[in-house]
C-alpha positions in Angstrom: -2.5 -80.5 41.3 -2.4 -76.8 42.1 -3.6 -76.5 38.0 -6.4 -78.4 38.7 -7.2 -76.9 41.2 -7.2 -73.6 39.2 -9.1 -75.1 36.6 -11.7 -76.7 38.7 -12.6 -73.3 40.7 -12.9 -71.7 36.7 -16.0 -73.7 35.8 -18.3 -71.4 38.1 -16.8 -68.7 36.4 -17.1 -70.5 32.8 -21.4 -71.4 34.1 -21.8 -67.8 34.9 -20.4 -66.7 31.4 -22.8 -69.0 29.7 -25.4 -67.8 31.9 -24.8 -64.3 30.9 -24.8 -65.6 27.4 -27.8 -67.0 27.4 -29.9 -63.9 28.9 -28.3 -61.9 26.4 -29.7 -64.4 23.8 -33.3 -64.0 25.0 -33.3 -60.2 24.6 -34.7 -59.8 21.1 -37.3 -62.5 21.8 -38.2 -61.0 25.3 -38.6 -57.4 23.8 -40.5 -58.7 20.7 -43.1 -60.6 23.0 -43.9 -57.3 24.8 -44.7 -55.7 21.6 -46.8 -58.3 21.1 -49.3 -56.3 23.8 -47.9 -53.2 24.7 -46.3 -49.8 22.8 -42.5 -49.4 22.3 -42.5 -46.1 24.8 -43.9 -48.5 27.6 -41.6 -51.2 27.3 -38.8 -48.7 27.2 -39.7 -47.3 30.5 -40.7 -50.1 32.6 -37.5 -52.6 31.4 -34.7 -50.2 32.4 -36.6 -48.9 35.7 -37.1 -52.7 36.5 -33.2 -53.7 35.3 -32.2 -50.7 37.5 -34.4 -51.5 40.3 -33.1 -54.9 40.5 -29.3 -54.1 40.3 -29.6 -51.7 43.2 -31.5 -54.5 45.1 -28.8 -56.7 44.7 -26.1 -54.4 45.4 -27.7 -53.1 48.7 -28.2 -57.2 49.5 -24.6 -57.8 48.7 -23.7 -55.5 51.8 -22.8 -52.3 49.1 -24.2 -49.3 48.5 -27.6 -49.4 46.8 -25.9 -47.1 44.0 -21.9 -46.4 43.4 -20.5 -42.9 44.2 -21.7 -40.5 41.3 -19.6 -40.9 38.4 -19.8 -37.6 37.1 -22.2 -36.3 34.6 -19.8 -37.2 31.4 -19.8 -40.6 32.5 -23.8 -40.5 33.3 -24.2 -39.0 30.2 -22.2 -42.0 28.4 -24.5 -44.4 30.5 -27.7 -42.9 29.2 -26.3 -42.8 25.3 -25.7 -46.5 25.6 -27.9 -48.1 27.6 -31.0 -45.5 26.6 -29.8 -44.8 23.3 -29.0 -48.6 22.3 -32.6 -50.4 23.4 -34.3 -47.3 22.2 -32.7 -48.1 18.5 -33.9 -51.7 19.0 -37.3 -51.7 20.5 -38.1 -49.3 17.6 -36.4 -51.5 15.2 -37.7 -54.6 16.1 -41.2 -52.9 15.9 -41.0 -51.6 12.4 -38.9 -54.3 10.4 -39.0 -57.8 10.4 -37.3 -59.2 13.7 -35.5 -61.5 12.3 -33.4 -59.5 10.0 -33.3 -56.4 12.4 -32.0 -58.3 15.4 -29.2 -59.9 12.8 -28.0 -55.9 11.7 -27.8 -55.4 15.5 -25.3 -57.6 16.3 -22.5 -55.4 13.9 -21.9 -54.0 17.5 -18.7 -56.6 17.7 -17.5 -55.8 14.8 -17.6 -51.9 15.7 -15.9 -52.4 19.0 -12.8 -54.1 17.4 -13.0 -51.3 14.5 -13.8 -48.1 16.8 -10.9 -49.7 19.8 -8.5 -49.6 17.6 -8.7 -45.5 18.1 -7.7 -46.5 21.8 -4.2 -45.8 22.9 -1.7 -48.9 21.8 -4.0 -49.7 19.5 -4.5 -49.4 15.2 -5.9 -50.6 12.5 -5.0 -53.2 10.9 -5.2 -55.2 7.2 -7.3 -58.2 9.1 -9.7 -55.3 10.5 -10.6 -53.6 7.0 -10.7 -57.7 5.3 -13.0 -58.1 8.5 -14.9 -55.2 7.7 -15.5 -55.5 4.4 -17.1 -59.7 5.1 -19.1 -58.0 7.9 -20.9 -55.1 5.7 -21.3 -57.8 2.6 -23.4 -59.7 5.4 -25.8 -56.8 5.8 -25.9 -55.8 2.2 -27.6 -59.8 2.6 -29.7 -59.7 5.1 -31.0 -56.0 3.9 -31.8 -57.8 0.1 -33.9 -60.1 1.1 -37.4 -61.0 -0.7 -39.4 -59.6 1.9 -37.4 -56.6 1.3 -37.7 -56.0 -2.8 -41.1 -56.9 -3.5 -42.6 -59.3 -1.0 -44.0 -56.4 1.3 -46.2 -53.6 0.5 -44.8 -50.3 -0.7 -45.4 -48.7 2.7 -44.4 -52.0 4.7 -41.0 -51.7 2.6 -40.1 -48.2 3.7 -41.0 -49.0 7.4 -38.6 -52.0 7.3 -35.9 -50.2 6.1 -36.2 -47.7 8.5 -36.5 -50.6 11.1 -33.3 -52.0 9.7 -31.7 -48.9 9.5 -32.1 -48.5 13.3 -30.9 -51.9 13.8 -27.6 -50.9 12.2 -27.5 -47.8 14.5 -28.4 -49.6 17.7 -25.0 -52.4 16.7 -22.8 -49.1 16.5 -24.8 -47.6 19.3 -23.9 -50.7 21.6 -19.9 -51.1 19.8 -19.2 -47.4 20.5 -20.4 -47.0 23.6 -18.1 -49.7 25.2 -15.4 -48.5 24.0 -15.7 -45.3 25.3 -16.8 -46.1 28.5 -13.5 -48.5 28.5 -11.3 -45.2 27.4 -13.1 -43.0 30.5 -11.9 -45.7 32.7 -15.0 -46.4 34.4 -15.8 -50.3 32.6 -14.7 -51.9 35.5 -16.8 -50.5 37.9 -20.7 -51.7 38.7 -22.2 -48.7 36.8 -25.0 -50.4 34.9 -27.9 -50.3 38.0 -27.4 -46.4 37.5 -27.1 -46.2 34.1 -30.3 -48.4 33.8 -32.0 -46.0 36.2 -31.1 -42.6 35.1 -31.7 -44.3 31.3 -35.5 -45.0 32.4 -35.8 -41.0 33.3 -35.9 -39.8 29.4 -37.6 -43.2 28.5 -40.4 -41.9 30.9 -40.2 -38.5 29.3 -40.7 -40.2 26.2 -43.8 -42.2 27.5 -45.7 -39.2 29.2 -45.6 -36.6 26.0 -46.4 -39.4 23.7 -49.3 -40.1 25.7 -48.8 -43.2 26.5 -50.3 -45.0 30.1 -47.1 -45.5 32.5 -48.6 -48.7 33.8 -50.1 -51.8 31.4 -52.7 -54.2 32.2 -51.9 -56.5 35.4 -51.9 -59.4 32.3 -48.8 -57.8 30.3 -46.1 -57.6 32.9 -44.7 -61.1 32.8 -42.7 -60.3 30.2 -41.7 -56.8 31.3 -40.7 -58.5 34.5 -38.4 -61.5 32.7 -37.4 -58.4 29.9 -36.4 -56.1 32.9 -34.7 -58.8 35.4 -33.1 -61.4 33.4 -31.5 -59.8 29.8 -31.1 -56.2 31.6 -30.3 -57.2 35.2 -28.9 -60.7 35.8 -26.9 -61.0 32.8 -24.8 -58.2 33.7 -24.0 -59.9 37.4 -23.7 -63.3 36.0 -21.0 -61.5 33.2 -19.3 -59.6 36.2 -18.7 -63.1 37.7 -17.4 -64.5 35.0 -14.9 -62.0 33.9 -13.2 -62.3 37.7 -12.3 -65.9 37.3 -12.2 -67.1 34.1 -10.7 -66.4 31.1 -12.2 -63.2 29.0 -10.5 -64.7 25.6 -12.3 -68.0 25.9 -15.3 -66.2 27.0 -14.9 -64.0 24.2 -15.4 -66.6 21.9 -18.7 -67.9 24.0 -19.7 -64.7 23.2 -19.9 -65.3 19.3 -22.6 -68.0 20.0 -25.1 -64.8 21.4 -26.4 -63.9 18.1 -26.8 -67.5 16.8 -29.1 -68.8 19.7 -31.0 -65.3 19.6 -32.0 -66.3 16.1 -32.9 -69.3 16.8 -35.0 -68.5 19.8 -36.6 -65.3 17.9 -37.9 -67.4 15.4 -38.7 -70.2 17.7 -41.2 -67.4 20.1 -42.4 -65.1 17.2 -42.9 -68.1 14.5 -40.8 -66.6 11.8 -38.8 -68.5 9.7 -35.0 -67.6 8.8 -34.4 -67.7 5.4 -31.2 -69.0 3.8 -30.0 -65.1 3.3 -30.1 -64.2 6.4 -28.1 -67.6 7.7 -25.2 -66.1 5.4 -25.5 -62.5 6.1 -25.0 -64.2 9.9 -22.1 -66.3 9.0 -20.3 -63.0 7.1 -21.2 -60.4 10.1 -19.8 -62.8 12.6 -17.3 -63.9 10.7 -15.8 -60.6 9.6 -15.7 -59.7 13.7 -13.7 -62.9 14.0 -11.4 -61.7 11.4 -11.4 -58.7 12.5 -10.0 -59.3 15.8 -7.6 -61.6 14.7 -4.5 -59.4 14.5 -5.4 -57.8 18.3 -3.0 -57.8 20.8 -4.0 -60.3 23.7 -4.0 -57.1 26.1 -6.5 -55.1 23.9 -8.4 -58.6 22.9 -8.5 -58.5 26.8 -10.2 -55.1 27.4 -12.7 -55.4 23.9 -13.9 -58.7 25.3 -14.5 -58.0 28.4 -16.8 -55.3 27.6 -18.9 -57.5 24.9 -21.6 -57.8 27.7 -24.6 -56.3 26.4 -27.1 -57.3 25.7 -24.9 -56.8 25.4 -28.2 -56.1 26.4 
């Protein structure tokens, strides 16, 4: 009876982990409407001030601090590289390539979080990582050769896209190396991601101003700054947060994998793209070389890798 009872009091945790999934899954779709009506610099700035607005909010309603006690500026700094650093890559990459494809490259970021943790102490290397490795890389070598790639785009349209894709990649390592070091500094299980949000929106404002660009858009266009800045960049980290207290990260870990699937699906449902067969296998290999990947983990590291999946993951 007492297991029951356990098991019963999970499925909160369980909703909130599929809750967390699925704002995750609308990020590529929300960002990708915004550039529908409004530069890359703008989004930037107005998403993470909004995410970090809200997260503060919530903390202050909670009965907590509005912000946690300064971490430090090596741990600010961290904040900034990931959370600036990894929407910067795929704003701009979503911009220049096609979004399909790009937002496929960007999810690599599991695959470098079980590759890059095992430099982490108790951890190594291992056959099933450089098997998994080698399935994830042939997936982008498929989704990079596509036919819109190699002939179907103009000559200036190609090198754009590549340079879109190319940013895609770097926002996936981006995203896979920050959490592992912010799980080596110690600091991944404290609520640090209202701050980083914030103090990631001062150089995205930087940004904005010298390029020139207005800090505020039409009255019309913030809909989907509001959903972009509240739900993929604010409530999916509390909802993720809730989940990890209660239920179990290895079963949410594999929940997880499902993020990049519906994100496809719903990116090509909002911008009307269609995903070609290539980029269906260069899927299948990327997320199935993570899988294999992190098949020879330790439960204890599985633990600690999974816990930290949460970006947009973000």
């Amino acid at each position: 009876m007492g297991a029951m009872s356990r098991h019963g009091a999970a499925w909160p945790a369980y909703a909130a982990g599929a809750g967390a999934i699925l704002c995750w899954a609308s990020l590529a779709a929300a960002i990708g409407e915004s550039l529908r009506v409004l530069p890359p610099a703008q989004i930037l700035f107005l998403g993470l001030l909004i995410a970090g607005l809200g997260l503060s909010a919530w903390q202050a309603w909670r009965g907590g601090r509005p912000l946690p006690a300064w971490p430090g500026w090596r741990i600010a700094l961290l904040g900034i590289y990931g959370i600036w650093g990894f929407h910067t890559l795929l704003v701009l990459a979503l911009s220049l390539a096609p979004p399909i494809e790009a937002n496929v490259l960007n999810y690599t970021w599991p695959l470098w979080i079980v590759l890059l943790g095992a430099a982490l102490p108790g951890h190594r290397l291992r056959p099933s990582m450089a098997l998994g490795a080698l399935a994830a890389f042939g997936g982008v070598v498929l989704v990079i050769a596509g036919p819109r790639l190699s002939g179907g785009l103009a000559a200036l349209d190609v090198a754009s896209a590549r340079l879109g894709l190319g940013l895609a990649l770097g926002a996936g390592f981006c995203w896979g190396s920050f959490t592992v070091l912010l799980r080596r500094s110690g600091a991944a299980e404290r609520p640090l991601m209202g701050l980083f949000c914030l103090l990631s929106a001062v150089p995205a404002g930087v940004v904005m101003v010298l390029g020139g660009t207005p800090p505020l858009p039409a009255p019309a266009h913030w809909l989907p700054l509001l959903y972009l800045g509240l739900i993929p960049l604010g409530l999916s980290f509390l909802l993720w947060e809730r989940a990890v207290r209660a239920a179990n990260v290895q079963v949410l870990g594999v929940l997880s994998f499902f993020t990049p699937l519906l994100s496809t699906l719903l990116l090509s449902a909002v911008s009307g793209a269609p995903v070609r067969p290539g980029v269906w296998g260069g899927l299948a290999c990327i997320l199935g070389g993570s899988a294999l990947a992190g098949w020879g983990e330790r439960r204890q590291a599985l633990r600690g890798t999974t816990t930290l999946l949460g970006k947009d993951s973000s």
